[in-house]
N, C-alpha and C positions, 0 to 999 in steps of 0.2 A: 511845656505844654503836654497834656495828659497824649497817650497815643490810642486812646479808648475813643472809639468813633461811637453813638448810639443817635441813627436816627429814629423822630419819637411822629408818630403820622396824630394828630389830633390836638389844637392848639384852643381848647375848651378849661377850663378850672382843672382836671383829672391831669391833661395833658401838661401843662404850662407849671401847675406841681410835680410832676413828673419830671419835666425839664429843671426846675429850679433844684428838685434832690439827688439828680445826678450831677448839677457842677457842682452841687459839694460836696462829695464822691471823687472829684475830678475828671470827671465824662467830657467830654468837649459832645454838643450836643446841634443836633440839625430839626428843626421845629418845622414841620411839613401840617398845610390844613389848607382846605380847597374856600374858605372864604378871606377876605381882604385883609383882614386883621384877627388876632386872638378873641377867643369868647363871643362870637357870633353866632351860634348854634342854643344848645339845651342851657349854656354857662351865661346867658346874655342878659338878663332879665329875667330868674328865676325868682323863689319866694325871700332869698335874701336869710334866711334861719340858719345858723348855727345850732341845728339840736342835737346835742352831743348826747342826751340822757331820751331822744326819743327817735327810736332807730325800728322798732316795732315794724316787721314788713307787712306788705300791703296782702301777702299771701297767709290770710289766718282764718278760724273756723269761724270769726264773727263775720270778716268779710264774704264768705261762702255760702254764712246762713242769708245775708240782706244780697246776694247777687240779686232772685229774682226780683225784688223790689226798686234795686239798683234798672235792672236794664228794662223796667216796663214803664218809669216815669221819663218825660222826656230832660226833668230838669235835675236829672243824676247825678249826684257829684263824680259818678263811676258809669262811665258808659262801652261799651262793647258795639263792635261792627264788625261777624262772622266772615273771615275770609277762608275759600276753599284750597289753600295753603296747607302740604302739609308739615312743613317747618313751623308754621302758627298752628296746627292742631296738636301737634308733638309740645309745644311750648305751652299750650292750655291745659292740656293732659298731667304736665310738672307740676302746672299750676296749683292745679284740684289737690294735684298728691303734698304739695308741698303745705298744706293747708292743716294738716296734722296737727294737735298742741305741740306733742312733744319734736315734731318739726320746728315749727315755731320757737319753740322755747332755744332748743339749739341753735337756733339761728339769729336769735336776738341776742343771744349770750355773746357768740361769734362778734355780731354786729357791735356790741358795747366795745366789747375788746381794742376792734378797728378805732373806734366814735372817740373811743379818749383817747388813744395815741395819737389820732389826727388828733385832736385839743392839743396837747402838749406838743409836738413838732410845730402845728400852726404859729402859737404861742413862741416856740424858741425862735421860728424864720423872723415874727414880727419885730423881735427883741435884737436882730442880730442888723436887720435893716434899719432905715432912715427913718424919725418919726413919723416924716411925711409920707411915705407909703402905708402907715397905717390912717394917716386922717385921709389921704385919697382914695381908699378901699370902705371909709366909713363904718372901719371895724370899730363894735364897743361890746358893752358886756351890762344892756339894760334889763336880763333875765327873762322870763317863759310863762305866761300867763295862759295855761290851755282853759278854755270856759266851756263847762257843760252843762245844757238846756235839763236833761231830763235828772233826777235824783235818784230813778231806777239803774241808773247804769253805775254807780258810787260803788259797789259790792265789787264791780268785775277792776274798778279801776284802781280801790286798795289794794287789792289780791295783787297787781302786777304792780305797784306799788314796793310791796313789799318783798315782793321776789327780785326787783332790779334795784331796791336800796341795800342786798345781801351782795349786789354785784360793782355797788361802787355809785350809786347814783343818790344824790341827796335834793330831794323831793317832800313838797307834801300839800296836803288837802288845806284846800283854805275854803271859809264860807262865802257867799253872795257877797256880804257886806264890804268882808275879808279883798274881793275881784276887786271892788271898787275901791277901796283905800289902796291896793298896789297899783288900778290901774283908774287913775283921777277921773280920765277920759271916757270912763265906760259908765260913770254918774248923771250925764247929760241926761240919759234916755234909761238909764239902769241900765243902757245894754242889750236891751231884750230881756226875758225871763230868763233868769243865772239859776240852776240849782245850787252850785259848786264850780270849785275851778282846782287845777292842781300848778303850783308854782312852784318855779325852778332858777333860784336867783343865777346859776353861774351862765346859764345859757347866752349866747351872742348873734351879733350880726354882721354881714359884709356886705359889700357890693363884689358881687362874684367876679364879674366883667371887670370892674376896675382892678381886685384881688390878682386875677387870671394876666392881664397885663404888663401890673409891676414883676410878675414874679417871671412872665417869660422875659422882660425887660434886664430885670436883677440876676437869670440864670448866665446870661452872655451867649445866648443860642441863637444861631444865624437861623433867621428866619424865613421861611418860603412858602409867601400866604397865594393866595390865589393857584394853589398850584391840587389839580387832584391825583391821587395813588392810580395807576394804569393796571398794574400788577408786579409780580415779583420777579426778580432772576436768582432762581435755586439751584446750586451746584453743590457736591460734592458732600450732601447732605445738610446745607447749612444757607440762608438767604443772605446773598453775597451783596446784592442793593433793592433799591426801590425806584420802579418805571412811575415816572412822572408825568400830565399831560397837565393843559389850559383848561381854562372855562369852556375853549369851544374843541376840548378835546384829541386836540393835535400834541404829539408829544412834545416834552417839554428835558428829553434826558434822566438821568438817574442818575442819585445818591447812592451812592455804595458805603459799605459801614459794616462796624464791627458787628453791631447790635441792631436789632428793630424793633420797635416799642408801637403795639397798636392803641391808641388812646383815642378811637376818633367817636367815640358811644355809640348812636344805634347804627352805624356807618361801618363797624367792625365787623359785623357775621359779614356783609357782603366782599367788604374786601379778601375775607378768608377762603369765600366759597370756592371760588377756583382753583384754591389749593388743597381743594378735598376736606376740610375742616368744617364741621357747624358747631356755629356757638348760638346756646340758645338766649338770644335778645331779642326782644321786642320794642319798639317805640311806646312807650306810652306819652300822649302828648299834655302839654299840660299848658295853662293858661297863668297870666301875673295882667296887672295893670299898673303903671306909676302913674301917681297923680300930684300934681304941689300941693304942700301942705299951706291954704291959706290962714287959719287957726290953729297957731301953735296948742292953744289949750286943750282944742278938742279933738288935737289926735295923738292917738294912744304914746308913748315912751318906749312901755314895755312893748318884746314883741307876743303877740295873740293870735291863738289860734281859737279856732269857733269850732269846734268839735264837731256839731250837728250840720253846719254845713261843708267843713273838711277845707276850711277857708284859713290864711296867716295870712298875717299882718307886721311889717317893720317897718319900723322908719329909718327911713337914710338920710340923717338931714334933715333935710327942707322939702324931702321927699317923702310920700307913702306909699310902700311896696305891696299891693294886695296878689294874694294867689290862690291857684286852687284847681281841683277838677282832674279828671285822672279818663283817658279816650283811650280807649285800645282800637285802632283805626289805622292802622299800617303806615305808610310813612307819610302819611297827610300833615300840612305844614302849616296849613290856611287857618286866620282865626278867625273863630265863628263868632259874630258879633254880639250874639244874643249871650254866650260866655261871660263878655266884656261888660253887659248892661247888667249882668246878675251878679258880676264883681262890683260895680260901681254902685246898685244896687243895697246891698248888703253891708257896705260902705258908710255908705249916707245912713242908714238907716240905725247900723251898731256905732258910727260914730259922726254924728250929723252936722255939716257945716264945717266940718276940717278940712274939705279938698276942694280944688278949684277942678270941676269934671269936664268945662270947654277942654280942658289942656292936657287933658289921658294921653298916654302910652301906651296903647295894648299890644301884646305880645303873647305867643304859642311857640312852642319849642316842644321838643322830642327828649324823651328823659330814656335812658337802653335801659332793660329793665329786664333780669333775669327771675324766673320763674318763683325758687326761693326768695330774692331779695340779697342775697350774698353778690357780692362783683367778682368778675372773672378774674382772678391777679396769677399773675405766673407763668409758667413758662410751656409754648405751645409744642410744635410736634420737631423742633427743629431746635437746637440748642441753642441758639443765640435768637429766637423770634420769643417776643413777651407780648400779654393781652394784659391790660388794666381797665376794666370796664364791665359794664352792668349795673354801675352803679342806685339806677333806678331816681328815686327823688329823691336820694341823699348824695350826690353829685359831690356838691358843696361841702357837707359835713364828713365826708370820706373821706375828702379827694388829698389831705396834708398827709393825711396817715398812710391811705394805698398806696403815696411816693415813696414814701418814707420804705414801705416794705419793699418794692420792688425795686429800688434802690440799694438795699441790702443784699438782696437775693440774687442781683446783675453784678454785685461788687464782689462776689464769693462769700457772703458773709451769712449768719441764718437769720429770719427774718425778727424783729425786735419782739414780736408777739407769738402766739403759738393762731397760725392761721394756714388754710388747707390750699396749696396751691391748685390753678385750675390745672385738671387732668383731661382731656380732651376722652370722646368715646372713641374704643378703638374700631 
């Protein structure tokens, strides 16, 4: 038995990959997370996307130019709720500045870098496990239908095209007609008005929640759910364990250990704060509906995304995974139902008569979401404490790869990629 202790605080997609690339490391691993079970949080009911070629952060000068239009409509795919915080004004300030092209560009290159390695680790975990954990995760690989309304934006969207098929991404422009021969589904109604679409055969889907699961199941990591972080005991320059406490707060003891791994997303800056640490994350919340698929015909295959309204679409199954919507709204958890009716909406309309809407699912969850788009990975102020997280809406499509690195980098080894580990401000 390995003598590497590493407790890992956050049993979400990031976290539960996390645990599963340290036992094959040979980590003996302790899986600490304040809800019942794994993937209850941001990993529970997300958009279900595997987009490994669309990693593009949400911090760009397109998005900077449509802010004001964004936050004066009330049905915004992007909405903003000023709070007098100044950790959230310090974190909007990164924002603006991380807006930059040539920010941007480096940080989507960065982003590609991570995007395939997770593909490829994903890929070898599934390969190395039981089939059955792959049809229980409802992983496959039905490709990436993005549909865009307007023919004006075709100019900005070869350009980046062309610059992330120099970086390894194979892509390409298909017509209206083109949307609808890949995607059968979207011929009912044409879909709406289609100018164009850009298709991406290799792209995938999972069920994160079931994915997040098998994989803390298949790591062999003692699990301790229901439990939340109290704070740390620091000696000697190095965090020696982690204080424990219940739901209702009363301690619960401590985990002591070689290692401690923070993977809990937007749950991380708090746990830090008292150690004199800020990491700049924010919640951003985001919205999904599952609904039954009662027409196999008339619901999509591929998975699709709606450009114009910042909306994806997969199927899990016998399921339809819809998502969408981007709150900066602090740690507010509540879903707002009119979200739910403009998911279901949008639904029916781009593909009509495929889902049984009595029988929704709605669901809002907190995605941590660092200012650039980059995730915190690496090692914090103390030599054995690591942060993996910020992952923002790429959670999911990250979260094989960010193990994978920070797996290396706890095992002595350098990390599989050339990627900047987080440096803390001093």
């Amino acid at each position: 038995m390995s003598t590497r202790h590493a407790c890992l605080v956050g049993a979400g997609i990031v976290g539960c990959c996390t645990a599963y690339a340290l036992a094959r490391e040979g980590w003996r691993v302790t899986l600490v997370d304040a809800k019942s079970s794994p993937a209850q949080g941001a990993s529970h009911a997300n958009g279900a996307q595997l987009s490994y070629s669309y990693v593009e952060p949400l911090a760009s000068p397109a998005t900077l130019a449509a802010l004001p239009s964004y936050l004066l409509s009330p049905d915004s795919p992007l909405r903003w709720r000023p709070r007098a915080e100044w950790a959230h004004l310090r974190w909007l300030a990164a924002f603006v500045w991380a807006c930059r092209g040539s920010q941007v560009q480096g940080t989507t290159k960065a982003l590609l870098a991570l995007s395939f390695l997770s593909r490829d680790v994903l890929q070898a975990w599934l390969q190395e496990q039981p089939p059955e954990l792959r049809l229980a995760s409802q992983h496959g690989q039905p490709g990436k239908l993005v549909v865009y309304r307007s023919a004006a934006s075709r100019a900005a969207v070869e350009r980046q095209l062309a610059w992330q098929g120099a970086l390894g991404c194979v892509q390409r422009i298909v017509k209206a007609d083109e949307c609808r021969e890949l995607e059968p589904a979207l011929a009912a109604t044409g879909g709406g008005a289609i100018a164009f679409g850009v298709w991406t055969a290799s792209e995938e889907v999972v069920d994160a929640a079931a994915l997040a699961n098998a994989l803390a199941v298949a790591s062999g990591a003692t699990l301790l759910m229901d439990r939340q972080v109290s704070g740390f005991d620091v000696q000697g320059g190095a965090v020696k364990a982690v204080r424990l406490a219940n739901a209702e707060g009363q301690a619960e003891g401590e985990i002591a250990a070689d290692h401690v791994v923070l993977a809990a997303g937007p749950e991380v800056a708090g746990l830090l704060r008292p150690l004199g640490l800020a990491l700049p994350i924010e919640p951003i919340k985001g919205y999904s509906v599952t609904l039954p698929i009662v027409n196999a015909a008339a619901a999509p295959v591929a998975s699709v995304t709606d450009s114009a309204r910042k909306l994806v679409y997969a199927r899990l199954g016998s399921q339809l995974r819809v998502a969408g919507f981007a709150e900066l709204s602090g740690p507010d958890r509540s879903v707002n139902a009119a979200r739910i009716e403009a998911l279901c909406a949008a639904t029916q309309e781009t593909f009509p008569n495929a889902c049984d809407f009595s029988d929704r699912r709605p669901w809002a969850g907190l995605r941590p979401a660092t200012p650039s788009g980059r995730p915190l990975l690496g090692r914090l102020r103390w030599p054995n404490l690591w942060v993996n997280a910020g992952h923002g809406a790429l959670g999911l499509t990250l979260a094989a790869g960010s193990a994978a690195v920070l797996a290396s980098l706890m095992s002595g080894r350098p990390a599989p990629i050339d990627t900047e580990p987080y440096r803390p401000p001093p």
